[in-house]
C-alpha positions in Angstrom: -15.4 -26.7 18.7 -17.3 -23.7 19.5 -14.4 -21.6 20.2 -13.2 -22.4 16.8 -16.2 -21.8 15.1 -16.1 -18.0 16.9 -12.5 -17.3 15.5 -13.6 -19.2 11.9 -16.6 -16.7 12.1 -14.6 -14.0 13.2 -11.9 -14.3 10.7 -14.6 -14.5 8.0 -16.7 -11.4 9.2 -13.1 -9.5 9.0 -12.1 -10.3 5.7 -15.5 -9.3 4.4 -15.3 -6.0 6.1 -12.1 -5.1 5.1 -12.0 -6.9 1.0 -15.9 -4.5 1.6 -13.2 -1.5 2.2 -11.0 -2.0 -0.1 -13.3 -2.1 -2.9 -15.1 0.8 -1.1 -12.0 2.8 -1.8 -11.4 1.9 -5.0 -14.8 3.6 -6.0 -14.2 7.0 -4.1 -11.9 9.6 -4.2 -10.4 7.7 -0.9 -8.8 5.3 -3.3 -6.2 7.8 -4.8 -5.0 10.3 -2.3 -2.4 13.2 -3.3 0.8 13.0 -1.6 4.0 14.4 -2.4 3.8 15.2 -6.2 1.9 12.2 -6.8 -1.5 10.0 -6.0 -1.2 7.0 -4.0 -3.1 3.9 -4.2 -4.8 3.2 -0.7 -6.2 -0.1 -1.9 -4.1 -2.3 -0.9 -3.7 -1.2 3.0 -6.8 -3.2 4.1 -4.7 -6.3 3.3 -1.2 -5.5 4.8 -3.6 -4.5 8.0 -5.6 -8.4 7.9 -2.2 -9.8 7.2 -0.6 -8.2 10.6 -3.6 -8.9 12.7 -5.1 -11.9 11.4 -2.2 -13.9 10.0 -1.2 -14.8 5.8 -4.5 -16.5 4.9 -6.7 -13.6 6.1 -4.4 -11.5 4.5 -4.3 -13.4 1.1 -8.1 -13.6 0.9 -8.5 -9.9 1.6 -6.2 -9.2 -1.4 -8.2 -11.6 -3.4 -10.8 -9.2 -2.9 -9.2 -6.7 -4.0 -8.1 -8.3 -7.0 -11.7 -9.5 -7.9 -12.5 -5.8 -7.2 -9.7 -4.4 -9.9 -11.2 -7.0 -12.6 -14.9 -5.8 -11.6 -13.3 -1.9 -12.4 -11.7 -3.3 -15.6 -14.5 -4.1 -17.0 -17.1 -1.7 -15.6 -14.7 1.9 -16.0 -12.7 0.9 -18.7 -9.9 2.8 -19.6 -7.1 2.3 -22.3 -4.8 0.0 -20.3 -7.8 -1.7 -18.4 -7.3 -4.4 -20.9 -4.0 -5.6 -18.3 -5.9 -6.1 -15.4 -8.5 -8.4 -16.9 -6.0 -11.0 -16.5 -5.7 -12.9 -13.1 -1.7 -13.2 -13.2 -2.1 -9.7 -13.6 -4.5 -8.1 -10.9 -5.1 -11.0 -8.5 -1.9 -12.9 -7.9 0.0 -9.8 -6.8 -2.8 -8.9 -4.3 -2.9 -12.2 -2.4 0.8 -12.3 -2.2 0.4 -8.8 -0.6 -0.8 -10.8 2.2 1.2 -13.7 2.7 4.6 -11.7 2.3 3.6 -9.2 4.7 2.5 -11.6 7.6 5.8 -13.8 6.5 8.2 -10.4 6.8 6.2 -9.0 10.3 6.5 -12.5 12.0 10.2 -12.5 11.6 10.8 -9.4 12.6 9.1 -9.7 15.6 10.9 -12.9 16.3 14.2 -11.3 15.9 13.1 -7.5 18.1 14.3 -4.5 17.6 18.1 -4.6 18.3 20.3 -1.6 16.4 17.6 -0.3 14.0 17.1 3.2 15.4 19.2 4.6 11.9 16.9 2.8 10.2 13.8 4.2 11.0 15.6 7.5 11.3 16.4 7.1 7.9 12.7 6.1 6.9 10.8 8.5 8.3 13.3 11.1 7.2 13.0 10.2 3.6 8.7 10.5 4.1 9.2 14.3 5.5 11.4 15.3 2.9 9.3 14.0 -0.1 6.2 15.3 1.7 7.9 18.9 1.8 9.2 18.2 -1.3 5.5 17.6 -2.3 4.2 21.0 -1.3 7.5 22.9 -3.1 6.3 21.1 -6.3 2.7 22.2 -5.6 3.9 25.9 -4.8 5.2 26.2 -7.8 2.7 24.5 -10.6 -0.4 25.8 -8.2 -3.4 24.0 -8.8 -5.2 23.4 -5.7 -4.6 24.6 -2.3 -6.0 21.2 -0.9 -3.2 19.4 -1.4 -0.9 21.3 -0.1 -3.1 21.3 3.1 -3.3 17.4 2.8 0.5 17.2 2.7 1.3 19.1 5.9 -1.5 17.0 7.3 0.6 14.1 6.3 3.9 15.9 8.0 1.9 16.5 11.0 1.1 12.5 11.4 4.6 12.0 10.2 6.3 13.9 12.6 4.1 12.5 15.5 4.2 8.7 14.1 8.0 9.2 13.8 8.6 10.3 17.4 6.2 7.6 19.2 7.8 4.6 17.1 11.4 5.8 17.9 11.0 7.1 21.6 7.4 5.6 22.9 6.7 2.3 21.3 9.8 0.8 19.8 8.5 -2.7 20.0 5.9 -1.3 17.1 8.3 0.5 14.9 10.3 -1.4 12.4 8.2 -4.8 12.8 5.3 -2.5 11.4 6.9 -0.2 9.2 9.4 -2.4 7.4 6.0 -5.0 6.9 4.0 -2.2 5.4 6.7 -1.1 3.1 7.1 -5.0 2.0 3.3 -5.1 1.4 3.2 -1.7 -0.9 6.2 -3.1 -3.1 4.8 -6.5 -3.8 1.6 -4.7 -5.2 3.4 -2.4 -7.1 6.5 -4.7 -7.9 4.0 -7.7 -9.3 1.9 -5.8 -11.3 3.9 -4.1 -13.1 6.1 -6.9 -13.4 3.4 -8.8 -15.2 2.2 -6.2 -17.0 6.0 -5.4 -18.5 5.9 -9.5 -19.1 2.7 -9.8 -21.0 2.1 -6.8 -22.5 4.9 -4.6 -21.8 4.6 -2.8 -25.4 1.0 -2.7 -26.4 0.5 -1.4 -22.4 3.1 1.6 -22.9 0.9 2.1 -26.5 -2.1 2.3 -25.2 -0.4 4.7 -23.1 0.8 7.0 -26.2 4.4 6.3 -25.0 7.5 4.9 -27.1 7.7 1.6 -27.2 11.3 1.8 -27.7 11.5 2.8 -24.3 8.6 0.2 -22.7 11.0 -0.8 -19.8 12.4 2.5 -18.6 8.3 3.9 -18.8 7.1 1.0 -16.4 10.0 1.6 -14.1 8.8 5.0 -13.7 5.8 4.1 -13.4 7.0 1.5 -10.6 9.1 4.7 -8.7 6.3 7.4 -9.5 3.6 5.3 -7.6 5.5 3.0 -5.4 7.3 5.8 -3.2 3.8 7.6 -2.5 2.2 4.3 -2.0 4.4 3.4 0.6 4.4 6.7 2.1 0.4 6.4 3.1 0.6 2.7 3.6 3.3 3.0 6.5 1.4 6.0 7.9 -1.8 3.9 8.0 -0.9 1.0 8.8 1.2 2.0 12.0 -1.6 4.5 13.3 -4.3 1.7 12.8 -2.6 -1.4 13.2 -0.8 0.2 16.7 -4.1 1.5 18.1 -5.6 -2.2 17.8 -2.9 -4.1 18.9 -3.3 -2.1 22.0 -6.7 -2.6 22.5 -6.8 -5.9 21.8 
């Protein structure tokens, strides 16, 4: 009974501290990092990460935290298309099944192991370099600040690295990491914009000062604009941090 108080306490103390990071990024500069020729979301990383380690439920209250948290930002920092995220289909049903799809996707694909997926993360971490130089050609030419350029090579550097030790070192931590992570960033992005095209597809791409004519084809973009980089940083993040603990645990 004790023993399962520990891991009931221990589960609890890690949801706080990472739901405490999530939000914790979503009021700093931390929460919206440039990469590429976009910003990514970082919000939602804390919850693929308690998802892998910790299993679905962890995972699921972690990204209701996070969803709290975007209702909380909605209503404190409002902006003109804050109005979306004030409802719960919206900004916290998305986030929790961040959690339980991730655990779901990263326990069968460590069930099934790595057999003949080399091309594939050849191919993924391929596609990351090229939009991260493709990132710092954009910035090169519509120069605003030298920093992001900087950041991006930054990101090329842990690319590069991250590429070589899932494909050659620790195979048994690249695609069952990678392919999770991915899963996690495209059922954020994928559900809320998805409920946002459902319940207020138009009056969102107004409140936007787009044509509503053309409400789907905006929140598609919208969808690739922010999805690509998010998963970018997500599947940089989560292998570094979620490899380094797995190992010391």
């Amino acid at each position: 009974m004790n023993k399962k108080m520990s891991i009931n306490v221990r589960k609890m103390a890690i949801i706080g501290m990472l739901g405490a990071v999530s939000a914790v990024l979503g009021m700093t500069p931390l929460g919206f990092i440039p990469i590429g020729p976009t910003r990514a979301t970082t919000m939602h990383i804390p919850v693929i990460i308690a998802a892998i380690m910790e299993g679905p439920m962890v995972g699921a209250l972690v990204g209701l935290i996070f969803g709290i948290f975007s209702i909380y930002q909605a209503v404190a920092n409002p902006t003109p298309v804050s109005f979306v995220f004030l409802n719960p289909i919206v900004s916290i049903i998305p986030r929790i099944l961040i959690g339980v799809f991730t655990y779901y996707v990263f326990s069968f694909l460590s069930n099934i192991g790595n057999k003949k997926t080399k091309w594939l993360l050849y191919l993924i971490w391929f596609g990351i370099i090229g939009y991260l130089f493709y990132g710092i050609y954009k910035e090169l030419i519509d120069f605003k600040s030298v920093w992001t350029i900087v950041f991006n090579m930054v990101l090329i550097f842990l690319s590069v690295t991250l590429a070589y030790f899932t494909i050659y070192k620790h195979k048994n931590m690249s695609y069952n990491l990678i392919i999770p992570a991915m899963v996690g960033t495209l059922t954020n992005t994928f559900g809320v914009l998805s409920s946002i095209y459902i319940f207020y597809g138009e009056r969102f791409v107004e409140a936007m000062g787009g044509n509503i004519a053309t409400t789907g084809k905006i929140i598609l973009g919208i969808g690739l604009t922010n999805g690509i980089p998010e998963t970018i940083i997500a599947i940089i993040v989560v292998t570094s941090v979620v490899g380094a603990l797995k190992r010391n645990k």
